[in-house]
C-alpha positions as semicolon CSV with decimal commas, in nm:
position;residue;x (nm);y (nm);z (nm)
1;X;-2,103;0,190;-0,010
2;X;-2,331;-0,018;0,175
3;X;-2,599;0,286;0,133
4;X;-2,534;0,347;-0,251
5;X;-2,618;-0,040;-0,281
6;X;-2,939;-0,021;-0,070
7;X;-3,054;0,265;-0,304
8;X;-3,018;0,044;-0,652
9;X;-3,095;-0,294;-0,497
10;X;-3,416;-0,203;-0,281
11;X;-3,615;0,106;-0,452
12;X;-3,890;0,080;-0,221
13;X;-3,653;0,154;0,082
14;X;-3,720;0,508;0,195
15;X;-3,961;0,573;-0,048
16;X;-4,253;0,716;0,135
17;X;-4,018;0,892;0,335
18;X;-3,796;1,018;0,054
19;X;-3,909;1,401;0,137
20;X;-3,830;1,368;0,508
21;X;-3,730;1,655;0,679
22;X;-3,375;1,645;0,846
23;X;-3,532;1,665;1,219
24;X;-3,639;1,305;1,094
25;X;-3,300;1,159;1,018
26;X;-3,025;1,409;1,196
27;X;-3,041;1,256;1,582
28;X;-2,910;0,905;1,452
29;X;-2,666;1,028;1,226
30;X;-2,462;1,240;1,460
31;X;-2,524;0,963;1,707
32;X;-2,323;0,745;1,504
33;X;-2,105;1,013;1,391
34;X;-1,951;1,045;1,791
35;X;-1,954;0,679;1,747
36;X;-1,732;0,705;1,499
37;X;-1,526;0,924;1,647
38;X;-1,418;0,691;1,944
39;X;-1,401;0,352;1,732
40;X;-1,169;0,539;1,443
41;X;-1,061;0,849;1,596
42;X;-0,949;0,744;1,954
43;X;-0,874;0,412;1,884
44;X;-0,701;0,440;1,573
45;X;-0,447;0,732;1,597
46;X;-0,434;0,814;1,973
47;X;-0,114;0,564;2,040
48;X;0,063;0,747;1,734
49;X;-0,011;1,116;1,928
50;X;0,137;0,953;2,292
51;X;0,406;0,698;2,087
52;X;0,700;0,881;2,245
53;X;0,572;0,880;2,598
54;X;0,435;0,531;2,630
55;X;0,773;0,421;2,479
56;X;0,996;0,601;2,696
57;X;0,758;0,511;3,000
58;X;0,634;0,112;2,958
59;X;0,731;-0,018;2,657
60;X;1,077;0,053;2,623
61;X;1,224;0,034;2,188
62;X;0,992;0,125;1,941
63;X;1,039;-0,194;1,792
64;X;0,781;-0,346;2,098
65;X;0,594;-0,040;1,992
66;X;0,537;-0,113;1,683
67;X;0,395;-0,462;1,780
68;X;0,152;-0,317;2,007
69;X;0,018;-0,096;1,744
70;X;-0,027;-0,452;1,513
71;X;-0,220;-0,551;1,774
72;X;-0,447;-0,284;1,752
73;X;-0,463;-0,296;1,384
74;X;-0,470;-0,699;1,386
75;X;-0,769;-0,697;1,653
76;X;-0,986;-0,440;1,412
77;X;-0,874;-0,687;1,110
78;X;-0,980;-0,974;1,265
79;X;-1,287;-0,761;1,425
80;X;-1,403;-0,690;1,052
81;X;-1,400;-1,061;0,953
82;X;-1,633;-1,154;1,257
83;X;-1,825;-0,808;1,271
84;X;-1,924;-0,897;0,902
85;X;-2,006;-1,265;0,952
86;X;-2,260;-1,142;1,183
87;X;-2,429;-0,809;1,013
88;X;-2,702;-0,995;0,895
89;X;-2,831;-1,192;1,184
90;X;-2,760;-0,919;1,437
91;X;-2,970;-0,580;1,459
92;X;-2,730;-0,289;1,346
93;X;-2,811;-0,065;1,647
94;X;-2,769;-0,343;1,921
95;X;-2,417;-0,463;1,715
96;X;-2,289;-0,086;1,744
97;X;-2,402;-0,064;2,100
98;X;-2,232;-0,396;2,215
99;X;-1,935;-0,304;2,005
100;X;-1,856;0,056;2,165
101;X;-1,929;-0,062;2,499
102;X;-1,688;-0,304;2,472
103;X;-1,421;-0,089;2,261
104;X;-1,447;0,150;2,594
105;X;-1,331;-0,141;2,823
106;X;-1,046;-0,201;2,601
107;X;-0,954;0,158;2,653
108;X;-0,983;0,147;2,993
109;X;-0,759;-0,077;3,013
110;X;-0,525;0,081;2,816
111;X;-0,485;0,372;3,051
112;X;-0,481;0,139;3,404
113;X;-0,250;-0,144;3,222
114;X;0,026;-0,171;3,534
115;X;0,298;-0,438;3,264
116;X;0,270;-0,464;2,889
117;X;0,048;-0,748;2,865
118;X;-0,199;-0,606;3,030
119;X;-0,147;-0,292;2,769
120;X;-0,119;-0,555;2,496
121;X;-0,456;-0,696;2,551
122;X;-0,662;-0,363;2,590
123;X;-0,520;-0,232;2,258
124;X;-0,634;-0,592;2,118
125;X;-0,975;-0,514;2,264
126;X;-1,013;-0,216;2,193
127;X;-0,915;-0,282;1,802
128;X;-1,148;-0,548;1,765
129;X;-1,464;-0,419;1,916
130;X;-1,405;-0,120;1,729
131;X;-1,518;-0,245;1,405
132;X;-1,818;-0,356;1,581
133;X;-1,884;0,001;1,557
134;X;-1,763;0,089;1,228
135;X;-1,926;-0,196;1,010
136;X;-2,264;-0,147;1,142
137;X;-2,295;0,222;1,064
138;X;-2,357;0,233;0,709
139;X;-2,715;-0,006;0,777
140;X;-2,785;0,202;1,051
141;X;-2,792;0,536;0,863
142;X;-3,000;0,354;0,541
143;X;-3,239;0,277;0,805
144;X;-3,291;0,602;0,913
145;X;-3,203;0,822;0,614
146;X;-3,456;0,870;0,309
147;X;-3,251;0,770;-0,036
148;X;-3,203;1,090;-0,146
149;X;-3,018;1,266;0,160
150;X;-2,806;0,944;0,214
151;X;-2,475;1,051;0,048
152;X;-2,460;1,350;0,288
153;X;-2,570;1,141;0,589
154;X;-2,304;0,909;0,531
155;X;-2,087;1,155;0,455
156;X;-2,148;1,298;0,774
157;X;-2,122;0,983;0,928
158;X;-1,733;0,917;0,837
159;X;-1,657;1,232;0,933
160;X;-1,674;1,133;1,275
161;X;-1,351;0,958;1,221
162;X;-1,198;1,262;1,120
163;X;-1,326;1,496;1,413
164;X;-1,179;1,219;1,633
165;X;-0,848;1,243;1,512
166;X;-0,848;1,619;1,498
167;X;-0,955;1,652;1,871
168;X;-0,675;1,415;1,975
169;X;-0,389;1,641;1,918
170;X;-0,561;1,918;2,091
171;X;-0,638;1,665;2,420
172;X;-0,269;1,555;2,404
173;X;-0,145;1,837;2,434
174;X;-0,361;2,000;2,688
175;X;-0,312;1,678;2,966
176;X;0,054;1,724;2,888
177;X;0,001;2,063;2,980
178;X;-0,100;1,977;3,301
179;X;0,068;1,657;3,413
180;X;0,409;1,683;3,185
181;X;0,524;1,555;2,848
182;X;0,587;1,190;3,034
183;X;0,163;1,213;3,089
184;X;-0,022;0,924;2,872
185;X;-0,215;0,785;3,084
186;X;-0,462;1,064;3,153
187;X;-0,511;1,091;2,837
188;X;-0,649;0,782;2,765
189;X;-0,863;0,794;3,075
190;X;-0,977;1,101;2,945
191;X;-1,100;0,940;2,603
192;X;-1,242;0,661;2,839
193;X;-1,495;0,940;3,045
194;X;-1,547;1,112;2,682
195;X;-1,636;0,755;2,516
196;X;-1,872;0,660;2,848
197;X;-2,062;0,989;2,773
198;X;-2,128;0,853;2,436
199;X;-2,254;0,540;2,460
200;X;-2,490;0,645;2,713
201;X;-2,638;0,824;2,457
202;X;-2,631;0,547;2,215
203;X;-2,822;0,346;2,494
204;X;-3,091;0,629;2,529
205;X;-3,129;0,796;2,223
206;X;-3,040;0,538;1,931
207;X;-3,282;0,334;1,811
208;X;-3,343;0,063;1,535
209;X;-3,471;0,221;1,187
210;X;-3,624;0,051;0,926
211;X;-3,434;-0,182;0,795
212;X;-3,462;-0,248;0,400
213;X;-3,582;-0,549;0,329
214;X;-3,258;-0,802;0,174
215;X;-3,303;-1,070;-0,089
216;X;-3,313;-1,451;0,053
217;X;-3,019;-1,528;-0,207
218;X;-2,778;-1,243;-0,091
219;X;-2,723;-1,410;0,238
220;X;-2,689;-1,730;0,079
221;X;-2,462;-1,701;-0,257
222;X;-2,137;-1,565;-0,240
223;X;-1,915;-1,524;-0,581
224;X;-1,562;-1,506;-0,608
225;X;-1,455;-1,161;-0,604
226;X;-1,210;-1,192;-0,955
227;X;-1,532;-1,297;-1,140
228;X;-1,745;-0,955;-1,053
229;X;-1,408;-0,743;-1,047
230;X;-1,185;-0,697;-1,330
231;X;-0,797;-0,615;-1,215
232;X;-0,887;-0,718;-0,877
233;X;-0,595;-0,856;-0,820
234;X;-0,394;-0,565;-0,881
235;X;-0,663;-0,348;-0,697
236;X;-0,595;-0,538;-0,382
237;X;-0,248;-0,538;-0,400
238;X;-0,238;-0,133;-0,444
239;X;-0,461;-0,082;-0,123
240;X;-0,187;-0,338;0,028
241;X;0,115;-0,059;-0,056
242;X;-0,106;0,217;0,011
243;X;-0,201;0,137;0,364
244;X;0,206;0,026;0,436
245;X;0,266;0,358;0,326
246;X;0,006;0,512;0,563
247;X;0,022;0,345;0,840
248;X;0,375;0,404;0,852
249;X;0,306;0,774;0,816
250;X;0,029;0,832;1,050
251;X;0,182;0,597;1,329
252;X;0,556;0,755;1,305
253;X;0,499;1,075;1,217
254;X;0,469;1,230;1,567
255;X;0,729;1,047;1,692
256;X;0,969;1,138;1,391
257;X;0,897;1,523;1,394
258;X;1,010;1,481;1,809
259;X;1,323;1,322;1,770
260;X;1,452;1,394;1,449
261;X;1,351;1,769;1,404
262;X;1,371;1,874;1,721
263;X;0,986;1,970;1,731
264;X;0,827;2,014;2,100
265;X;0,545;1,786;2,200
266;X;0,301;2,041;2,112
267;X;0,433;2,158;1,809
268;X;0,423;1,754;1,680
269;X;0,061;1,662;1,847
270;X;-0,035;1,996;1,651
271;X;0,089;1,850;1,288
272;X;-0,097;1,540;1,380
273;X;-0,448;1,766;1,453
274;X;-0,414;1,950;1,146
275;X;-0,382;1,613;0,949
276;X;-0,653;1,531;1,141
277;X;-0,896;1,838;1,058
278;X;-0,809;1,793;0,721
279;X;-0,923;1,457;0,636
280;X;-1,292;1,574;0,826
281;X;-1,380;1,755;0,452
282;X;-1,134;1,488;0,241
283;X;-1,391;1,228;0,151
284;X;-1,619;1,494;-0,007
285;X;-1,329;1,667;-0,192
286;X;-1,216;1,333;-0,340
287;X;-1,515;1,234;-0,460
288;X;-1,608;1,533;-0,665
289;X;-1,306;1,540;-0,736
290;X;-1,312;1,210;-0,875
291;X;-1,665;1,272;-1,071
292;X;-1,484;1,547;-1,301
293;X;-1,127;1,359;-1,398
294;X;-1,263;0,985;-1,326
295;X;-1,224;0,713;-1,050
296;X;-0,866;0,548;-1,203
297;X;-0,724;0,886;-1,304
298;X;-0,762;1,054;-0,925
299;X;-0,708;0,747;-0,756
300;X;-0,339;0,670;-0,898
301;X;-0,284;1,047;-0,874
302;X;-0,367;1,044;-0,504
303;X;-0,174;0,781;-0,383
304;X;0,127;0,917;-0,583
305;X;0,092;1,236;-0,424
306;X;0,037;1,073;-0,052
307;X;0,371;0,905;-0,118
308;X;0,583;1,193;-0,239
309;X;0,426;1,399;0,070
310;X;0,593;1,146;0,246
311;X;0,927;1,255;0,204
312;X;0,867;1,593;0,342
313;X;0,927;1,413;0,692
314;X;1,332;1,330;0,579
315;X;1,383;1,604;0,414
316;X;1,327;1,838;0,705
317;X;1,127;2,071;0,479
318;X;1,042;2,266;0,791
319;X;0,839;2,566;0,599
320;X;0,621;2,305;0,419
321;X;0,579;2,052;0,709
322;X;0,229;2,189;0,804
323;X;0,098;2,234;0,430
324;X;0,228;1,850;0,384
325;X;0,007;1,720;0,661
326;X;-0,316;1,926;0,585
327;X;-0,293;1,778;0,234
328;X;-0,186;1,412;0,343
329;X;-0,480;1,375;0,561
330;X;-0,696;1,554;0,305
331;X;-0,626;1,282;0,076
332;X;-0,574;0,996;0,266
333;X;-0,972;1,020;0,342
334;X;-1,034;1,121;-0,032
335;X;-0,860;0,777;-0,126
336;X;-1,146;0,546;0,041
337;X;-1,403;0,743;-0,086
338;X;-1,284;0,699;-0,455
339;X;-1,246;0,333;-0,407
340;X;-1,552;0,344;-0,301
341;X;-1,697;0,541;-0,583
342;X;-1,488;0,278;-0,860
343;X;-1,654;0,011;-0,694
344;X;-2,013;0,145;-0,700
345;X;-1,907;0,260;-1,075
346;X;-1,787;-0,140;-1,197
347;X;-1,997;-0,379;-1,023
348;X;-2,345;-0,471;-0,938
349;X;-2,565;-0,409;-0,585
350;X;-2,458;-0,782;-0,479
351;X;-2,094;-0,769;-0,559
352;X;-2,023;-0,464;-0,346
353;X;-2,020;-0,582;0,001
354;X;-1,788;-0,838;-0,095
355;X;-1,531;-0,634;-0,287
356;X;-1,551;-0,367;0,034
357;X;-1,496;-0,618;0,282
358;X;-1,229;-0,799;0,069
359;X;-1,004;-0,430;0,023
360;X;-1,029;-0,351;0,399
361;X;-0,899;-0,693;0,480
362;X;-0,610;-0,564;0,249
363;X;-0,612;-0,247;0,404
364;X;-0,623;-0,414;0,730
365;X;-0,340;-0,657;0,661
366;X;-0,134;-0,385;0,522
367;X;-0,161;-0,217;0,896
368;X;-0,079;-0,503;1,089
369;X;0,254;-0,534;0,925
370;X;0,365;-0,227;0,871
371;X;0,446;-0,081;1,229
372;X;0,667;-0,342;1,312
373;X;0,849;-0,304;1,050
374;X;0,889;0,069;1,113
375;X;0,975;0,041;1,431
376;X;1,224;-0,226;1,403
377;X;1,357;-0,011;1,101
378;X;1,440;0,282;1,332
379;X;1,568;0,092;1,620
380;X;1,791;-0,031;1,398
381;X;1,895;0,291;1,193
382;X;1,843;0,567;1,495
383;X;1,646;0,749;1,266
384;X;1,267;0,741;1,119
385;X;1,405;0,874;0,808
386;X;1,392;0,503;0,610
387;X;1,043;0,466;0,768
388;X;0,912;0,772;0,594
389;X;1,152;0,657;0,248
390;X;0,958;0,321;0,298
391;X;0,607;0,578;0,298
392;X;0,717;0,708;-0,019
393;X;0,803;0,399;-0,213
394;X;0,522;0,225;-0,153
395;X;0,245;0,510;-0,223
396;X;0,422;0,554;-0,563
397;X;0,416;0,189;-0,620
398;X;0,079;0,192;-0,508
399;X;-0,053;0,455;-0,793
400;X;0,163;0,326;-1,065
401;X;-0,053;-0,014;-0,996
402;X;-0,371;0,153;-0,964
403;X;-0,287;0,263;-1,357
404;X;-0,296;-0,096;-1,459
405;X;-0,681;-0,132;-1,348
406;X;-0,962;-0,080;-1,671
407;X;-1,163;0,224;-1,656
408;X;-1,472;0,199;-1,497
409;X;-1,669;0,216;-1,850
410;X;-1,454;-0,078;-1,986
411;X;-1,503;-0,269;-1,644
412;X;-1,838;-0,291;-1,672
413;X;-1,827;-0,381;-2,015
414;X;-1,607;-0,666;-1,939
415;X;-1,803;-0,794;-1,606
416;X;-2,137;-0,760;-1,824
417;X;-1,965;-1,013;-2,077
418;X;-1,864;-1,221;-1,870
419;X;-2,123;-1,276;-1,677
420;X;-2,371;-1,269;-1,979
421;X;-2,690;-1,043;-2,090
422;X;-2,854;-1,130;-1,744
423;X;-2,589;-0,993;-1,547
């Protein structure tokens, strides 16, 4: 998003380098693709792969579980508030650097953590300095990338996130190979040597691009999000019910397909890879997707379908189990990328940033309650089944608002009148 806004606000960025060849750009890219990897990947989904065995081993009801995943989620919330607050006075390259070497520490700790708190504060850590890796990454590759290669670069980019949570599964399952199904630790440790081996290659090989140049009164004005975006409202509170419904999904589901189906470690770290592998190619899928039936349209559509897929999980629709999570993650990738794309479609260079930053905070808040809720929902019923009942309801909810938001033609129509002929 960042990029698409860099390309209508600042013309002259990339321009003499708009024919680059991809030796030029490629090295930072896939730098900040591994990035990616560790801050989303790791970080993000590897507690969901090991939920069983850290709860059976340290923390003891998945109801405490389900707090210690908040404070992941809470500590990459609260990471995005600061991490934004100081993109523009902090070089992009330096603020990944900082962020992933710190993100490592709080996974180190994670995997030496002798008592809970200890565990409590490196998943804290680790969630906050992550988005010290994330936010950065979209100035780092319009630095480096000439405007017309930019929507592949960044596509590239985010599908770091992806790879991480497809290699995951496979790493779970092969330390539990070796040490038992009980084995979390070395798994984590092992994401710790991984993640060292990448930032030493940040440290060597990543350097600061050119950075295009930004407009004194961007830093300064800031305008209320409901006057650039019509339905914003309603906007926000559908990525609210879509991210209950997937963080609920993507932090249970291993956990649910163990002790409610019956599945073997394996089998369940194996769903969660194939999720994974699908949501590497669901961003670009989405988004042409998107650019034949429209931004609303596939948007509602999608988080209907994410919901209803849902319910596979309760049902115990064994045959269709692995079909269900290849298309969940293939959408649940698809779904940022189309907000994205309605937001580049309804408002202006200056407004994006803000609405962006504004829907992750929802998105963010959305994952900080939601897995304490699940897990205090199956403590309390035995069962994940009204977790994944929960899932449904609220992707359904979450598309049936997304219907109530103007088209993007009529959006900009409105915005441009309210705002005036200037605007």
């Amino acid at each position: 998003m960042a990029v698409q806004a860099s390309k209508t606000a600042h013309p002259a960025a990339g321009g003499r380098d708009a024919g680059a060849p991809l030796r030029k750009w490629i090295l930072p890219v896939l730098l900040v693709m591994v990035s990616a990897a560790v801050s989303q990947g790791f970080v993000r989904f590897t507690f969901s792969c090991l939920l069983p065995a850290m709860t059976g081993d340290i923390l003891g009801s998945y109801s405490l579980a389900g707090l210690f995943s908040a404070a992941n989620l809470g500590g990459y919330l609260a990471g995005v508030i600061v991490v934004t607050s100081l993109a523009h006075r902090v070089e992009s390259t330096r603020l990944l650097k900082a962020g992933l070497a710190l993100t490592v520490a709080g996974v180190l700790l994670v995997a030496v953590a002798p008592r809970t708190p200890v565990l409590f504060l490196g998943m804290g850590m680790a969630g906050l300095f992550s988005a010290g890796v994330w936010i950065p990454i979209p100035a780092i590759v319009a630095a480096h990338v000439p405007r017309r290669h930019r929507g592949v670069a960044f596509g590239l980019a985010t599908a770091g996130s992806g790879a991480g949570l497809a290699l995951t599964g496979p790493m779970v399952t092969l330390v539990q190979r070796v040490f038992g199904d009980d084995a979390w630790r070395q798994v984590w440790g092992l994401e710790v040597a991984i993640s060292l081996v990448i930032l030493i290659l940040q440290l060597l090989l990543l350097k600061p691009g050119r950075a295009a140049p930004v407009a004194a009164d961007r830093l300064r004005r800031r305008t209320p999000l409901r006057t650039v975006l019509p339905g914003a409202d309603v906007l926000l509170v559908a990525y609210f019910l879509y991210g209950v419904g997937f963080s609920l999904y993507t932090n249970y589901l291993i956990a649910a397909l163990q002790e409610d189906l019956g599945f073997a470690p394996a089998a369940a770290t194996g769903m969660f890879s194939l999720l994974g592998l699908a949501s590497i190619f669901g961003g670009v899928v989405g988004g042409r997707v998107s650019d034949v039936w429209g931004r609303r349209g596939t948007l509602a559509v999608m988080m209907i379908l994410i919901g209803l897929l849902a319910m596979v999980v309760p049902l115990g629709w064994g045959g269709v189990l692995h079909l269900s999570a290849f298309a969940y993650g293939l959408i649940m990738m698809g779904i940022g990328t189309v907000l994205v794309a309605y937001l580049g479609d309804v408002l202006g260079p200056k407004e994006i940033g803000t609405a962006f930053g504004v829907a992750t905070m929802s998105l963010g808040l959305a994952q900080l309650v939601a897995p304490p809720l699940g897990g205090w929902l199956a403590d309390r019923t035995g069962s994940f089944d009204i977790v994944f009942h929960v899932a449904c309801g609220s992707g359904i909810l979450a598309g049936v608002a997304i219907c109530c938001l103007p088209s993007t033609g009529r959006a900009v129509v409105r915005r441009r009148a309210a705002r005036g002929p200037s605007a």
